[in-house]
TORTORTI-487366 format. One line per 2 residues: for each residue x, y, z of N, C-alpha, C, CB. Coordinates in nm, 3 decimals. Glycine has a CB too. Layout:
<kefis>
X:Y:Z:X:Y:Z:X:Y:Z:X:Y:Z | ...
</kefis>
This chain:
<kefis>
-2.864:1.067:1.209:-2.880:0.952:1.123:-2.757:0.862:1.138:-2.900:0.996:0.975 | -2.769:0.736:1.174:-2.646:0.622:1.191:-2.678:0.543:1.053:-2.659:0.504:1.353
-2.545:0.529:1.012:-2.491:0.431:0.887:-2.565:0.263:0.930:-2.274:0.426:0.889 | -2.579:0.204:0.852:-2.623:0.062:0.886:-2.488:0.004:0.902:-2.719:-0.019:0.771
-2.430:-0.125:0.957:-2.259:-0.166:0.955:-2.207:-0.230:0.790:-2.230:-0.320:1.095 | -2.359:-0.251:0.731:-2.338:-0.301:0.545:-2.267:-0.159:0.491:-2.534:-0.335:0.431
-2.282:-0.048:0.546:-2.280:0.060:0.466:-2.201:0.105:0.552:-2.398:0.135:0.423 | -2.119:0.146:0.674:-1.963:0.140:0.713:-1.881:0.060:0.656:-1.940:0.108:0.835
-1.883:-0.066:0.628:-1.783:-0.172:0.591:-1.770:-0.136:0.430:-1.841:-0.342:0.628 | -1.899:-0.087:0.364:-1.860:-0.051:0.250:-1.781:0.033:0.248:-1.937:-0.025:0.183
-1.818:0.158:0.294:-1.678:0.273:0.302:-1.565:0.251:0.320:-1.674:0.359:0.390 | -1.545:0.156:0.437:-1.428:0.092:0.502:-1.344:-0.015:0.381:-1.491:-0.001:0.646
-1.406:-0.034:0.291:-1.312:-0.135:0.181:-1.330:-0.030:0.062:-1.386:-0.327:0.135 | -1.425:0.107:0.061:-1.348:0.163:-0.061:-1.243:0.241:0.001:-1.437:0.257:-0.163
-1.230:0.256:0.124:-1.113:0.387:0.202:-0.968:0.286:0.172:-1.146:0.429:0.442 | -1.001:0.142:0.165:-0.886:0.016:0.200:-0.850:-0.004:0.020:-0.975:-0.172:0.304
-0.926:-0.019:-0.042:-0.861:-0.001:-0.185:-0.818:0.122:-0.187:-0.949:-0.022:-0.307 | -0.856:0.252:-0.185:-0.807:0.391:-0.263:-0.646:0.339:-0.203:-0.891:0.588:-0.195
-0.616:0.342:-0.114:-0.512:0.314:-0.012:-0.414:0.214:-0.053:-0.572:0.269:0.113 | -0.462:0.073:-0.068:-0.385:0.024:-0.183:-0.346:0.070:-0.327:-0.435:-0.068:-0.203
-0.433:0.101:-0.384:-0.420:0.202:-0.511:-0.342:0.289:-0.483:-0.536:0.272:-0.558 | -0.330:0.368:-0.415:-0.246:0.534:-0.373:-0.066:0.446:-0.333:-0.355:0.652:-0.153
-0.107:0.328:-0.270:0.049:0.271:-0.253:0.089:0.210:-0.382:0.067:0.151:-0.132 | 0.011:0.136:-0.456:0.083:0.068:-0.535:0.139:0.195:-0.642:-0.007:-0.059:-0.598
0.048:0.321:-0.729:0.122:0.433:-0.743:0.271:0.473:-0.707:0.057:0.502:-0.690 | 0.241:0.473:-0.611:0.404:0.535:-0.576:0.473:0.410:-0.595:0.441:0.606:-0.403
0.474:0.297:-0.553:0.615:0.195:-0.589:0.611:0.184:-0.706:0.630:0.045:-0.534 | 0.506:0.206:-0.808:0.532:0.178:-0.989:0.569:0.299:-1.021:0.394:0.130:-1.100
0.570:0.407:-0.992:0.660:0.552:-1.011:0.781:0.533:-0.936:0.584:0.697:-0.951 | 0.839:0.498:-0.792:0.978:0.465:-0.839:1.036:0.375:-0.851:1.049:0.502:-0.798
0.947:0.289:-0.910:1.054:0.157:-0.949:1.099:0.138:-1.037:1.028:0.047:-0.947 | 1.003:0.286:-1.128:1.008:0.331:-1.302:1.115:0.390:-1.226:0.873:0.435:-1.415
1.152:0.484:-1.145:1.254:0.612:-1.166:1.352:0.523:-1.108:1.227:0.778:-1.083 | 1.408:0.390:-1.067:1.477:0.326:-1.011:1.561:0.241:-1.143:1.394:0.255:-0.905
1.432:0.189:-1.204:1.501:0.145:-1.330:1.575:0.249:-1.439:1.396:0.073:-1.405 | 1.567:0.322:-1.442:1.586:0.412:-1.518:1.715:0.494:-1.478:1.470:0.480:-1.525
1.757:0.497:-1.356:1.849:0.584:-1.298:1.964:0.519:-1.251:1.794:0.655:-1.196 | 1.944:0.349:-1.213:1.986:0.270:-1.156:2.052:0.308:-0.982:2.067:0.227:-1.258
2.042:0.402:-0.997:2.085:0.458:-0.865:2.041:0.397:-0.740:2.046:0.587:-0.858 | 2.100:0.326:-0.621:2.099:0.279:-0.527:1.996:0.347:-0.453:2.212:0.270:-0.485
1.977:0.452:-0.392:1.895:0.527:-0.327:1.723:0.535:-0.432:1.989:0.680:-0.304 | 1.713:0.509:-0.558:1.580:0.514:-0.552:1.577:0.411:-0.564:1.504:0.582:-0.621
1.641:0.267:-0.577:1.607:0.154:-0.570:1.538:0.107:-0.426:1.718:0.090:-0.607 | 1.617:0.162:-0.339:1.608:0.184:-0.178:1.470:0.231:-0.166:1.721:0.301:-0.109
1.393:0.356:-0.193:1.294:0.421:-0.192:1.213:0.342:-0.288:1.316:0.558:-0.215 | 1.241:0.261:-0.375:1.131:0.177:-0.434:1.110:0.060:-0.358:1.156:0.138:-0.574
1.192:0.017:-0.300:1.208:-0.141:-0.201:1.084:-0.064:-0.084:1.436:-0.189:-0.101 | 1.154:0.077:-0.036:1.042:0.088:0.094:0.924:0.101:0.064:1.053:0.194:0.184
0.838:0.163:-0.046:0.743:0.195:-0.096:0.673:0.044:-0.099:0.771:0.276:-0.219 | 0.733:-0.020:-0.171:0.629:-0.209:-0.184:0.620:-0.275:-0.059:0.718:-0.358:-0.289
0.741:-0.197:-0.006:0.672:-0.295:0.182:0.589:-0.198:0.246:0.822:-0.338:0.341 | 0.537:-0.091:0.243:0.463:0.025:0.234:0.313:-0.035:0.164:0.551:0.145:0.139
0.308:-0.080:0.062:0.174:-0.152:0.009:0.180:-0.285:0.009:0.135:-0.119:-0.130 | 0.285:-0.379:0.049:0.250:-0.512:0.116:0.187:-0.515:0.236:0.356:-0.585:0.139
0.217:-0.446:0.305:0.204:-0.408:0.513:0.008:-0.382:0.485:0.341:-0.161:0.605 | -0.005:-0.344:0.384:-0.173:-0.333:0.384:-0.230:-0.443:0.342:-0.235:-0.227:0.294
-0.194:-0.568:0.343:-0.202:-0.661:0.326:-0.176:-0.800:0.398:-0.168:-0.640:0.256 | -0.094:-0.764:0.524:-0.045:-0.821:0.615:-0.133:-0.791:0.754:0.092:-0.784:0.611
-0.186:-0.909:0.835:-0.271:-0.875:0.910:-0.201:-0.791:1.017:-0.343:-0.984:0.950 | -0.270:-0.749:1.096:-0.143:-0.652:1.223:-0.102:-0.723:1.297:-0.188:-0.536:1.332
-0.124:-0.809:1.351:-0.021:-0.941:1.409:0.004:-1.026:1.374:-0.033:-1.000:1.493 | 0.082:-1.081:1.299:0.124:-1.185:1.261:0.122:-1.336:1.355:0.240:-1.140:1.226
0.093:-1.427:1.326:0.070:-1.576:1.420:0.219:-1.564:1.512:0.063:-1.761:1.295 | 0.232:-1.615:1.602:0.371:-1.644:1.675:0.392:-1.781:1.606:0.369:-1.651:1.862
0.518:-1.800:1.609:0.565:-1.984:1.616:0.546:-2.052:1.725:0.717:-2.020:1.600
</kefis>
């Protein structure tokens, strides 16, 4: 039995939200444990985490100038 491509692409944008969801999680857990600790290193680990769930949002090649 083959999927119709309406019903891949659906899967394919709930697999692309959980994924955003699962990233944005982790940068609002340590950006909580960043504020809270003030400590340089989870600020660091909260900075990488949001470019971690921006990058899913960014096409894979970017335009040249």
């Amino acid at each position: 039995m083959t999927s119709s491509p309406a019903r891949l692409a659906h899967v394919h944008a709930r697999e692309a939200d959980q994924k955003a969801e699962d990233a944005w999680h982790e940068y609002a857990d340590l950006s909580i444990l960043a504020q809270n600790t003030l400590a340089v290193e989870d600020g660091v680990a909260a900075g990488k985490a949001w470019g971690r769930f921006m990058a899913l949002f960014v096409e894979a090649e970017a335009p040249q100038p």
